[in-house]
Structure formats: structure tokens, C-alpha cells
mmCIF entry with sequence, helices, sheets and N, C-alpha, C, O atoms, coordinates in Angstrom:
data_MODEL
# 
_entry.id   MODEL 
# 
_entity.id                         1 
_entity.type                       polymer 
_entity.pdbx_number_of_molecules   1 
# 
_entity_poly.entity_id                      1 
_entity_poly.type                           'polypeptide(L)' 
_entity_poly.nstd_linkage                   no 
_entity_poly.nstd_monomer                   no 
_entity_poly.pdbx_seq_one_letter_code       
;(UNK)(UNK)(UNK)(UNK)(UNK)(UNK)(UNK)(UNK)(UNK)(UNK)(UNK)(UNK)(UNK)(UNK)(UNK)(UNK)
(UNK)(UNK)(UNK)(UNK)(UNK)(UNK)(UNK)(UNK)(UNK)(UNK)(UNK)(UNK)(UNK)(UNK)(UNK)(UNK)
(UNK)(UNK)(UNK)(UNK)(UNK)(UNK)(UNK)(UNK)(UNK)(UNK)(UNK)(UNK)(UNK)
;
_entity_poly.pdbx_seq_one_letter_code_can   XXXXXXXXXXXXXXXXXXXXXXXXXXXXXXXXXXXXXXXXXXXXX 
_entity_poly.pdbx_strand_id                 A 
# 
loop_
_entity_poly_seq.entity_id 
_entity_poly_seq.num 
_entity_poly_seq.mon_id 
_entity_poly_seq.hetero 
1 1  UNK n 
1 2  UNK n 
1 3  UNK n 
1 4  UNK n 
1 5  UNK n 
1 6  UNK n 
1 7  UNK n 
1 8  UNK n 
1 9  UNK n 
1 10 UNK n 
1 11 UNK n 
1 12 UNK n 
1 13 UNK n 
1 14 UNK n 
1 15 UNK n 
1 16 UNK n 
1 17 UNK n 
1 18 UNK n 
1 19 UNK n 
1 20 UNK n 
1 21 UNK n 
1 22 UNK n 
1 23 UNK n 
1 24 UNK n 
1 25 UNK n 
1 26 UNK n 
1 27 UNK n 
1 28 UNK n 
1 29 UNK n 
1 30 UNK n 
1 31 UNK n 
1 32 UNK n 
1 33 UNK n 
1 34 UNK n 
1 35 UNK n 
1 36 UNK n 
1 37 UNK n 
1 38 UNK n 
1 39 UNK n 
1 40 UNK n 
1 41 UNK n 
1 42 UNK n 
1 43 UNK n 
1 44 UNK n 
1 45 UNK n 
# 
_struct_asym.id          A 
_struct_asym.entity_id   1 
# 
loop_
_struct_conf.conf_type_id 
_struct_conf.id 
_struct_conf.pdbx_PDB_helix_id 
_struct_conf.beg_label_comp_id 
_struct_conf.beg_label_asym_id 
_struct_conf.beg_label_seq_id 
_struct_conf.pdbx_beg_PDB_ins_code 
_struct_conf.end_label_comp_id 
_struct_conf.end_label_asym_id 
_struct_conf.end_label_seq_id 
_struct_conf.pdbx_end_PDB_ins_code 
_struct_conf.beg_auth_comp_id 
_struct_conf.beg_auth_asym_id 
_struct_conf.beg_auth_seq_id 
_struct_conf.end_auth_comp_id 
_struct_conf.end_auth_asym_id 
_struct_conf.end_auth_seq_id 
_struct_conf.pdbx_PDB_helix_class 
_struct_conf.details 
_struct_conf.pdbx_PDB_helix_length 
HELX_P HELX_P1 AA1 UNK A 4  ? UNK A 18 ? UNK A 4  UNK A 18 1 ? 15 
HELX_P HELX_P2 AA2 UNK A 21 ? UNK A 24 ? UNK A 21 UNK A 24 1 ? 4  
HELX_P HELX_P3 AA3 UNK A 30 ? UNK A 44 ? UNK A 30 UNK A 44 1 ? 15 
# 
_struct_conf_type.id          HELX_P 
_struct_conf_type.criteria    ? 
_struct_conf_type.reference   ? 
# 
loop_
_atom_site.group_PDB 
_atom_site.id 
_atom_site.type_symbol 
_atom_site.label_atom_id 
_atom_site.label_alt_id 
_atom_site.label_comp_id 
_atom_site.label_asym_id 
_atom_site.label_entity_id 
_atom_site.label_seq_id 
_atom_site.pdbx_PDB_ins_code 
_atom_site.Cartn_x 
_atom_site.Cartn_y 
_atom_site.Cartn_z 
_atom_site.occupancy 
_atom_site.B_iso_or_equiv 
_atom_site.pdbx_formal_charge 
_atom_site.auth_seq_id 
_atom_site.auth_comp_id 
_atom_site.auth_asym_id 
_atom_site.auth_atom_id 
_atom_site.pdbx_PDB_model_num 
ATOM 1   N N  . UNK A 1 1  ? 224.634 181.473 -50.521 1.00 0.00 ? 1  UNK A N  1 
ATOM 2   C CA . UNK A 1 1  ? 223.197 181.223 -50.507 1.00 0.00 ? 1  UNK A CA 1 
ATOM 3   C C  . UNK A 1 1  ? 222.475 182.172 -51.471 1.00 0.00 ? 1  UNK A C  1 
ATOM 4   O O  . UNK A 1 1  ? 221.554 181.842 -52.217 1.00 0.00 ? 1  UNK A O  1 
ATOM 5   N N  . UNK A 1 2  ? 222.979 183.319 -51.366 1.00 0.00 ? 2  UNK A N  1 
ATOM 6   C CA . UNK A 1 2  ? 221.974 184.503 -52.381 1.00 0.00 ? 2  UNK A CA 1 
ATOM 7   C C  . UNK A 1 2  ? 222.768 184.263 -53.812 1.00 0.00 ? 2  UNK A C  1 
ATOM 8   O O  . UNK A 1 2  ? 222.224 184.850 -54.747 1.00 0.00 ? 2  UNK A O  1 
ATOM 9   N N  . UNK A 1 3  ? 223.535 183.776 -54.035 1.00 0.00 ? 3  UNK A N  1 
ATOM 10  C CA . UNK A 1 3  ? 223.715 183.475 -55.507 1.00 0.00 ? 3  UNK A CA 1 
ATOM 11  C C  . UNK A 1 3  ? 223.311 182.188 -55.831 1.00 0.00 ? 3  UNK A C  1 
ATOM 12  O O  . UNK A 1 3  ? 223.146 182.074 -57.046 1.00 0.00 ? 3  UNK A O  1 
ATOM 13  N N  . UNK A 1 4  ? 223.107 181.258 -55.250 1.00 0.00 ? 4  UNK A N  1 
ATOM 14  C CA . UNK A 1 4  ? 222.580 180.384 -55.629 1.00 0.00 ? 4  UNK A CA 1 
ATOM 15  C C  . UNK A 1 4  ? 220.743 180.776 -55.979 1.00 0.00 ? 4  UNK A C  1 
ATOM 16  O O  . UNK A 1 4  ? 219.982 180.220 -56.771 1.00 0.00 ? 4  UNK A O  1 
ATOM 17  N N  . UNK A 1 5  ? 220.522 181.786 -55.154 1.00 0.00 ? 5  UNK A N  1 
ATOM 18  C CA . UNK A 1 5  ? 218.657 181.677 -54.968 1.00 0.00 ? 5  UNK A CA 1 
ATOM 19  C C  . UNK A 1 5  ? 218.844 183.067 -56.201 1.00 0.00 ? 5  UNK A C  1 
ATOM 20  O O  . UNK A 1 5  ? 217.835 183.614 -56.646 1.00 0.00 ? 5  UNK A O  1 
ATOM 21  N N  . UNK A 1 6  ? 219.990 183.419 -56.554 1.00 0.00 ? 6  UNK A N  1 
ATOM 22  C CA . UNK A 1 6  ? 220.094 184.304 -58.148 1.00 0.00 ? 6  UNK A CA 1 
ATOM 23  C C  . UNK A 1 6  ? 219.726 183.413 -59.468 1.00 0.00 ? 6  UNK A C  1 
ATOM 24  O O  . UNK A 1 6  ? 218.938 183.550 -60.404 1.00 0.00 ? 6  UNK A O  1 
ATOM 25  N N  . UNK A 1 7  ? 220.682 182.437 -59.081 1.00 0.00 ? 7  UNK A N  1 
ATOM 26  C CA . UNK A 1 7  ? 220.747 181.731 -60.255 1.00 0.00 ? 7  UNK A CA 1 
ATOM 27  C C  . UNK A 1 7  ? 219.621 180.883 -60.673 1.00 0.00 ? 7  UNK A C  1 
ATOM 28  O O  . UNK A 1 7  ? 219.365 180.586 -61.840 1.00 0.00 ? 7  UNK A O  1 
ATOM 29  N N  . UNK A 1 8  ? 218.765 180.401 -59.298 1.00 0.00 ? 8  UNK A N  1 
ATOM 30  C CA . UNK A 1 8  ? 217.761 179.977 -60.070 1.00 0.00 ? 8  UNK A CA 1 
ATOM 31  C C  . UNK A 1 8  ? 216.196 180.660 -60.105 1.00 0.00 ? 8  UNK A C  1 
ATOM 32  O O  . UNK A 1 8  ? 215.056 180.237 -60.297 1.00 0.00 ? 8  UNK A O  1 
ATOM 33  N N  . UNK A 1 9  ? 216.771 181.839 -59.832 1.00 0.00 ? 9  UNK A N  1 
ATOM 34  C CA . UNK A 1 9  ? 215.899 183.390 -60.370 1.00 0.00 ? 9  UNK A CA 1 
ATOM 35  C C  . UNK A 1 9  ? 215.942 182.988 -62.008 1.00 0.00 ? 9  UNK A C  1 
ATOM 36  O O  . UNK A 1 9  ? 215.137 182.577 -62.844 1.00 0.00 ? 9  UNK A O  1 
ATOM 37  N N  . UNK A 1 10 ? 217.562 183.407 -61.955 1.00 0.00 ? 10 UNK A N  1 
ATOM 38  C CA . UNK A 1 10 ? 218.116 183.726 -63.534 1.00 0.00 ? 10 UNK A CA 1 
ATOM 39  C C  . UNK A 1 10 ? 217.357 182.723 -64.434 1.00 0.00 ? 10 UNK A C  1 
ATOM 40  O O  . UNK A 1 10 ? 216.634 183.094 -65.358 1.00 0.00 ? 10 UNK A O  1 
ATOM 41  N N  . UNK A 1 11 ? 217.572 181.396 -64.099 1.00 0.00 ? 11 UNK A N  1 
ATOM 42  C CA . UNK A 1 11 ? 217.312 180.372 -65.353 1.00 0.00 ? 11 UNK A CA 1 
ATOM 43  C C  . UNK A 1 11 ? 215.887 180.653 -65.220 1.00 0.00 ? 11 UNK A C  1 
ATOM 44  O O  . UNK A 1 11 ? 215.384 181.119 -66.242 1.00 0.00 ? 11 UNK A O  1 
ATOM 45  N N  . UNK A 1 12 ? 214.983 180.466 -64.069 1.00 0.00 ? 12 UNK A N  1 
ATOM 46  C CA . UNK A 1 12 ? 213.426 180.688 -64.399 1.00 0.00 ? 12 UNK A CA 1 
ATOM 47  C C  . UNK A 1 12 ? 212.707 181.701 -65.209 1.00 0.00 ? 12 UNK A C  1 
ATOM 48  O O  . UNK A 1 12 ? 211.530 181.525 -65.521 1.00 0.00 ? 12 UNK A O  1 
ATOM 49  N N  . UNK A 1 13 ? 213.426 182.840 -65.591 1.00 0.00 ? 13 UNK A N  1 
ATOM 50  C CA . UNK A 1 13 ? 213.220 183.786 -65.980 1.00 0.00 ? 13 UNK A CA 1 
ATOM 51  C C  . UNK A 1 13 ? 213.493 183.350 -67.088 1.00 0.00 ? 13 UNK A C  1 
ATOM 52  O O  . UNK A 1 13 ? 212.556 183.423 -67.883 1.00 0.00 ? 13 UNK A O  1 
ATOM 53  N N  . UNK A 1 14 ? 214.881 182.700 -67.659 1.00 0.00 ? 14 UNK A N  1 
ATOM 54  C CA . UNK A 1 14 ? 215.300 182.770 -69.083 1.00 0.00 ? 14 UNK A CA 1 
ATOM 55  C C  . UNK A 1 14 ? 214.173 181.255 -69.496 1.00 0.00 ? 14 UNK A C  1 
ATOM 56  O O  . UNK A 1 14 ? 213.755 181.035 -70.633 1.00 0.00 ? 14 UNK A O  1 
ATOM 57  N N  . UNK A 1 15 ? 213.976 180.689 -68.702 1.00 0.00 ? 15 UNK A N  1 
ATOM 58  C CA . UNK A 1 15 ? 213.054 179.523 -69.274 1.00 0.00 ? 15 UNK A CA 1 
ATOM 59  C C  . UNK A 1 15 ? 211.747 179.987 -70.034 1.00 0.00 ? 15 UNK A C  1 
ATOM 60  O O  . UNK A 1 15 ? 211.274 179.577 -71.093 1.00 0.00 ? 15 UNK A O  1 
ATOM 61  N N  . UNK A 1 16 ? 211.173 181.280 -68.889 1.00 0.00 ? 16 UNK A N  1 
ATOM 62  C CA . UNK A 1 16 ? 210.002 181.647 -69.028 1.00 0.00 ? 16 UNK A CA 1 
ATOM 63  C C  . UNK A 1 16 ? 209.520 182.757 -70.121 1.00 0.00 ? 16 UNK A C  1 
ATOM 64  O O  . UNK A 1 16 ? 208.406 183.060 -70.546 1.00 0.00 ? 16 UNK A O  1 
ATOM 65  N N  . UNK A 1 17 ? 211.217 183.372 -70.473 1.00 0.00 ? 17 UNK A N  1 
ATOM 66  C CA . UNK A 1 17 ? 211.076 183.815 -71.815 1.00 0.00 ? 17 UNK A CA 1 
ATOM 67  C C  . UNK A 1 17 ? 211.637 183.310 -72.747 1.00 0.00 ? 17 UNK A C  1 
ATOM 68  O O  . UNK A 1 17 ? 211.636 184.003 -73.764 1.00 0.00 ? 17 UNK A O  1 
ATOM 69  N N  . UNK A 1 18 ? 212.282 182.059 -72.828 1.00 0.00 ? 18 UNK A N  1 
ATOM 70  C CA . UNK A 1 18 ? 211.908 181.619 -74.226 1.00 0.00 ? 18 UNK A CA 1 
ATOM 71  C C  . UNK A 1 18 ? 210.359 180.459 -74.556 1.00 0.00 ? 18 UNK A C  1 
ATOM 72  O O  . UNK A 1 18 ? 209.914 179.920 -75.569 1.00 0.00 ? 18 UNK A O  1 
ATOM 73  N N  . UNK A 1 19 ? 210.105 180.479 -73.672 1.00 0.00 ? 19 UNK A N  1 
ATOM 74  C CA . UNK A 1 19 ? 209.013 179.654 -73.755 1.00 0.00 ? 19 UNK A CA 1 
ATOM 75  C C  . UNK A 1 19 ? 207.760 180.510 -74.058 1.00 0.00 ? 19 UNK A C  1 
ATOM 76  O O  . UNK A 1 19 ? 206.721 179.902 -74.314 1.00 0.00 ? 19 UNK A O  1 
ATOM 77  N N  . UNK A 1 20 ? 207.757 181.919 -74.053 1.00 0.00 ? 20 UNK A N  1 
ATOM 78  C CA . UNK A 1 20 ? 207.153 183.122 -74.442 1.00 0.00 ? 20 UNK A CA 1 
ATOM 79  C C  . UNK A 1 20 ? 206.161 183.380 -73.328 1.00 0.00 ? 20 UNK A C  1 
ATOM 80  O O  . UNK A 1 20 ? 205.400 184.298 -73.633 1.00 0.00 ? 20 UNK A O  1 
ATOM 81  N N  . UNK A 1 21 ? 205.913 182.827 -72.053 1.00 0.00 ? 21 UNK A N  1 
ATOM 82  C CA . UNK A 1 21 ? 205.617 183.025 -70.841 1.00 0.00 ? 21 UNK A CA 1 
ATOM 83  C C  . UNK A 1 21 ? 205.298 184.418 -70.614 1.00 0.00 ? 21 UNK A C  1 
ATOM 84  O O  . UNK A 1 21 ? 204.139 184.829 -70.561 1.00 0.00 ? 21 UNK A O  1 
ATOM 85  N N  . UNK A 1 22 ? 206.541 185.301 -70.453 1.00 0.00 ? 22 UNK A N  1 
ATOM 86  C CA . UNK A 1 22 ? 206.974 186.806 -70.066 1.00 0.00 ? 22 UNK A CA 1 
ATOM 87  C C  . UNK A 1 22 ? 205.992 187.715 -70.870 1.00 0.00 ? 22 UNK A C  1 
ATOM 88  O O  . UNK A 1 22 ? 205.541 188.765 -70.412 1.00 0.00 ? 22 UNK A O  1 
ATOM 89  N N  . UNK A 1 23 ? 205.676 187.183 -72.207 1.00 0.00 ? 23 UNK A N  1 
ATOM 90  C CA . UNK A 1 23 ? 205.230 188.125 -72.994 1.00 0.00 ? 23 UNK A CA 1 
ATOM 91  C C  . UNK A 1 23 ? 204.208 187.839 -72.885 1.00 0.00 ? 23 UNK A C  1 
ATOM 92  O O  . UNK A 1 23 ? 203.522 188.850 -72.732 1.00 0.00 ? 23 UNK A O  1 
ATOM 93  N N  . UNK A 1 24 ? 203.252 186.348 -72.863 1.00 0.00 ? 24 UNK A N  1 
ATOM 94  C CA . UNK A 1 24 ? 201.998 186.708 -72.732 1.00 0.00 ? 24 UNK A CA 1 
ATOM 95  C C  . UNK A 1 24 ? 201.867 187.547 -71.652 1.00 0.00 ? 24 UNK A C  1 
ATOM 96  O O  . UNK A 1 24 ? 200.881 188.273 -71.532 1.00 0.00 ? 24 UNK A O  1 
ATOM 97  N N  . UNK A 1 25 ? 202.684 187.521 -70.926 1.00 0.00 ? 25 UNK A N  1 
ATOM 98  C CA . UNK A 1 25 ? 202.040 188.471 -69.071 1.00 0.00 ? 25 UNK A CA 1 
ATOM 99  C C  . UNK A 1 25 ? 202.325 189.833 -69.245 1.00 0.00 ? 25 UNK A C  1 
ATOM 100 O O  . UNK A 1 25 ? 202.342 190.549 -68.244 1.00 0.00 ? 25 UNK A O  1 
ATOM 101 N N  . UNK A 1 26 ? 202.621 190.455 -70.695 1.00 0.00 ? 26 UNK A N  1 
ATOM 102 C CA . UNK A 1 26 ? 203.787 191.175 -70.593 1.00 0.00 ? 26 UNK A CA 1 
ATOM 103 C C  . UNK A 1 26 ? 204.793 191.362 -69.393 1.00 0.00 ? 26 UNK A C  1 
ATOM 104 O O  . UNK A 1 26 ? 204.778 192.434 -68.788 1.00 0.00 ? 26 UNK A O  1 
ATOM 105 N N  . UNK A 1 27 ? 205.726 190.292 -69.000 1.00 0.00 ? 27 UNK A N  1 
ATOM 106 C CA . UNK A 1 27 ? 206.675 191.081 -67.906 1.00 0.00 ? 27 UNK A CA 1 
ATOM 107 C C  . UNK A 1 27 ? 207.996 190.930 -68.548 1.00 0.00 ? 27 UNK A C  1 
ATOM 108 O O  . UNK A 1 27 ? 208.994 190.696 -67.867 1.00 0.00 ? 27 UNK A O  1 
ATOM 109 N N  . UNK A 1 28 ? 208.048 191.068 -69.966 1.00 0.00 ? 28 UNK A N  1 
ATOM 110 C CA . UNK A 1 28 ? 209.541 190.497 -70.417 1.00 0.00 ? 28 UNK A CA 1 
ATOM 111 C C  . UNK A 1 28 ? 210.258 191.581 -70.221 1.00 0.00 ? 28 UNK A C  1 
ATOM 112 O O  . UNK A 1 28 ? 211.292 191.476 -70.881 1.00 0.00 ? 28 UNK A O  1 
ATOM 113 N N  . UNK A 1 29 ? 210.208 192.871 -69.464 1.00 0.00 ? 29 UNK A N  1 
ATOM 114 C CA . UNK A 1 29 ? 211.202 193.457 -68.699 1.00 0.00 ? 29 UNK A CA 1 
ATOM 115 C C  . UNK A 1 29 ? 211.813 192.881 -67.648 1.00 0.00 ? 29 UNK A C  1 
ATOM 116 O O  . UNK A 1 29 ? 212.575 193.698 -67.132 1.00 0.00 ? 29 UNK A O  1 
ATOM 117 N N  . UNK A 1 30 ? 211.823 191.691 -67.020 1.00 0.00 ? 30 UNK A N  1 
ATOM 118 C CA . UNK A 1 30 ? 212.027 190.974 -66.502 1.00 0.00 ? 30 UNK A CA 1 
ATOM 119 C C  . UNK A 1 30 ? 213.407 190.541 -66.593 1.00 0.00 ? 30 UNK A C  1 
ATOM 120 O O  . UNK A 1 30 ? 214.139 190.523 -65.604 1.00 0.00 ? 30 UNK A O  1 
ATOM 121 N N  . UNK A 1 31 ? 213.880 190.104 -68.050 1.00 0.00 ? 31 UNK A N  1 
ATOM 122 C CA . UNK A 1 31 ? 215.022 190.334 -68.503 1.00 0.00 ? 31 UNK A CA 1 
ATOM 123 C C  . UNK A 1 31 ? 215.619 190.754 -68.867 1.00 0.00 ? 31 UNK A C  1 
ATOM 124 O O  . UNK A 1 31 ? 216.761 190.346 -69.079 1.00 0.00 ? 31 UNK A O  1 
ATOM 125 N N  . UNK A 1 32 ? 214.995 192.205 -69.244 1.00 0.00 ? 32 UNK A N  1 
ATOM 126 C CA . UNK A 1 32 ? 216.659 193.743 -69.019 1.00 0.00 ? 32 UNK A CA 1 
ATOM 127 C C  . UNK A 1 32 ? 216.851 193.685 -67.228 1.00 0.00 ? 32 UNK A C  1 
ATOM 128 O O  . UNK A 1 32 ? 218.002 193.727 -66.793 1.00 0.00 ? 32 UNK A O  1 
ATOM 129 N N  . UNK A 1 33 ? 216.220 193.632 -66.698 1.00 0.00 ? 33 UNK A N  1 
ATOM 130 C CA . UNK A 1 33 ? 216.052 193.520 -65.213 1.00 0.00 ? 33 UNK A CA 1 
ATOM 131 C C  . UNK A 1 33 ? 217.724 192.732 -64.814 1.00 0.00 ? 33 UNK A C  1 
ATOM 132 O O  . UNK A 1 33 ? 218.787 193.113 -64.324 1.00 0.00 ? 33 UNK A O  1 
ATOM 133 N N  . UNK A 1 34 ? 217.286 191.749 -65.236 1.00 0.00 ? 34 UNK A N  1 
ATOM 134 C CA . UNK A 1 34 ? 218.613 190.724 -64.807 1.00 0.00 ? 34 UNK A CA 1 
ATOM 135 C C  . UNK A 1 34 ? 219.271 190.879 -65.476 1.00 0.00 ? 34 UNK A C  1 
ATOM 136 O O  . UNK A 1 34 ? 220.251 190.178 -65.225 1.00 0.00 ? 34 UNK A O  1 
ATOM 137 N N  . UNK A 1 35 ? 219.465 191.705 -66.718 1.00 0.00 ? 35 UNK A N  1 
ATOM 138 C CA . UNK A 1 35 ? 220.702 191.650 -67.139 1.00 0.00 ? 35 UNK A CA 1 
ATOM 139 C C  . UNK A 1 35 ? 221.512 192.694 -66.582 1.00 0.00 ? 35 UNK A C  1 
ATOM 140 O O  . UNK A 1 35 ? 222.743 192.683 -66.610 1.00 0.00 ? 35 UNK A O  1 
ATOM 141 N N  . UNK A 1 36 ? 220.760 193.656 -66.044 1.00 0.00 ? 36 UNK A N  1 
ATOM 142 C CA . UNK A 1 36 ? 221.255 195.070 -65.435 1.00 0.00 ? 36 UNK A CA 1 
ATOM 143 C C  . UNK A 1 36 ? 221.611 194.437 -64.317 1.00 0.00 ? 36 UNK A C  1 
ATOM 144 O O  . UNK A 1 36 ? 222.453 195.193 -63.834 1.00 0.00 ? 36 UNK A O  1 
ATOM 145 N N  . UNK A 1 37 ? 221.488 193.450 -63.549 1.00 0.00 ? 37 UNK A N  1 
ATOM 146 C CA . UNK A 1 37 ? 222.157 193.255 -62.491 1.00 0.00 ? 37 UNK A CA 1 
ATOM 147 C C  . UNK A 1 37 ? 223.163 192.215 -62.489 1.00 0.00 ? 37 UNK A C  1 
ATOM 148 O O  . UNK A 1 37 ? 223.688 191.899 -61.422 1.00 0.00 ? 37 UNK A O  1 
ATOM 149 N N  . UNK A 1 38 ? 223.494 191.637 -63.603 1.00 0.00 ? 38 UNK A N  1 
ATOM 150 C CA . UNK A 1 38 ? 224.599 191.112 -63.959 1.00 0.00 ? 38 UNK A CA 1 
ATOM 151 C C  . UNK A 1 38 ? 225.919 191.650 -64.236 1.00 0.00 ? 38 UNK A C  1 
ATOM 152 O O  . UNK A 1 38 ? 227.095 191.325 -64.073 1.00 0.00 ? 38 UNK A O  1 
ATOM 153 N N  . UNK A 1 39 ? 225.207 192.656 -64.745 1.00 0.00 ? 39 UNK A N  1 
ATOM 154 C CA . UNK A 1 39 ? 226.505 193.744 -65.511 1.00 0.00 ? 39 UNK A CA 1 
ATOM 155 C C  . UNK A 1 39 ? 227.502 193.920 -64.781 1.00 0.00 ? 39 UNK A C  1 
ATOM 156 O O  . UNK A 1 39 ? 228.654 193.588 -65.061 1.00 0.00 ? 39 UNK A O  1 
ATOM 157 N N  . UNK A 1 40 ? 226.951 194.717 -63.309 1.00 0.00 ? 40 UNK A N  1 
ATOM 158 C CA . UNK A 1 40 ? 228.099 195.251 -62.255 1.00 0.00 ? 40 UNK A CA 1 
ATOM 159 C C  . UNK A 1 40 ? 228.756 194.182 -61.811 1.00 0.00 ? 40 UNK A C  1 
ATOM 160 O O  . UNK A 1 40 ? 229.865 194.352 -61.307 1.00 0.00 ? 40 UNK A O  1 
ATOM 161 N N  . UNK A 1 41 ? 228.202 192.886 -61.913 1.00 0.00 ? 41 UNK A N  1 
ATOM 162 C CA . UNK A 1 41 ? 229.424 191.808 -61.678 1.00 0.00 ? 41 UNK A CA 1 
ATOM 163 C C  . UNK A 1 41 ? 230.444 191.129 -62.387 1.00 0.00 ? 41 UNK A C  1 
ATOM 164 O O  . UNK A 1 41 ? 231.337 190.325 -62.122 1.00 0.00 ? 41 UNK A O  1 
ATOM 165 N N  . UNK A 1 42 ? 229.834 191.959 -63.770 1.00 0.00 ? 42 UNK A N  1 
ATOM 166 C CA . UNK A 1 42 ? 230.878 191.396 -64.780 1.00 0.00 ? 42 UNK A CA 1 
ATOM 167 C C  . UNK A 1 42 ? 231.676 191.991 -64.829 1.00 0.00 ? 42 UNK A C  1 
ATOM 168 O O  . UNK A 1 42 ? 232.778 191.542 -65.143 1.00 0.00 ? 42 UNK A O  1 
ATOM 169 N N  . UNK A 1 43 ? 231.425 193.555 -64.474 1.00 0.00 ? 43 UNK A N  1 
ATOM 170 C CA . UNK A 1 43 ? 232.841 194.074 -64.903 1.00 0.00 ? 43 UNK A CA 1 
ATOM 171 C C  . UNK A 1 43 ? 233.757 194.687 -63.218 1.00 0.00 ? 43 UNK A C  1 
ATOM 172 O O  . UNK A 1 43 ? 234.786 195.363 -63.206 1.00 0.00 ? 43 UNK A O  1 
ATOM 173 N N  . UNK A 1 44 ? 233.119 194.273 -62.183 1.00 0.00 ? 44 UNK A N  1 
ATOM 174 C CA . UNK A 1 44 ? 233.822 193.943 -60.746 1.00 0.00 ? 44 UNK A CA 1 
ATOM 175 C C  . UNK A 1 44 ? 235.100 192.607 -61.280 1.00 0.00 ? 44 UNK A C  1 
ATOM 176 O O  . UNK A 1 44 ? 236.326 192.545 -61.184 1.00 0.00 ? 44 UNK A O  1 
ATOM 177 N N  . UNK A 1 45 ? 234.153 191.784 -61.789 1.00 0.00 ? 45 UNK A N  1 
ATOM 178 C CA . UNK A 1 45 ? 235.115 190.663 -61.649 1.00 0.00 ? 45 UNK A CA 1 
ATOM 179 C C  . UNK A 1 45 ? 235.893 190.523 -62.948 1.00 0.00 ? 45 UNK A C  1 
ATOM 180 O O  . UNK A 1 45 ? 236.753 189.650 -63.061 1.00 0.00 ? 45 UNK A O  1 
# 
């Protein structure tokens, strides 16, 4: 259940910055955000 409600964290986020969303709001820290929490699962798995 919590990776599924990750993943469509993840894509809303990546939608919302390429669509330049993040930056008008400035929150495009948003996506070092998720990438920092990707990391530890990449290299777990």
C-alpha cells in the first residue's frame, strides 16, 4: 500500500516538474527530496 501511495507521489511530482509547476511555486526541492529517498532503496536492493 505505501509504495504504491510512493509511486504516485513520485510521478505527480515528476509531472509537476516538467511541466514547470515546482518552479513557479518554487518547491522544485521537491525532487532532490525524492530522489534522496530513493537512493537507500537502490542500493538495499
Amino acid at each position: 500500500m505505501l509504495f504504491i501511495l510512493y509511486y504516485i507521489v513520485a510521478i505527480a511530482v515528476l509531472i509537476l516538474h516538467f511541466t514547470g509547476v515546482l518552479a513557479r511555486y518554487n518547491v522544485e526541492w521537491l525532487v532532490l527530496v525524492l530522489a534522496v529517498t530513493v537512493f537507500p532503496a537502490v542500493i538495499y536492493l
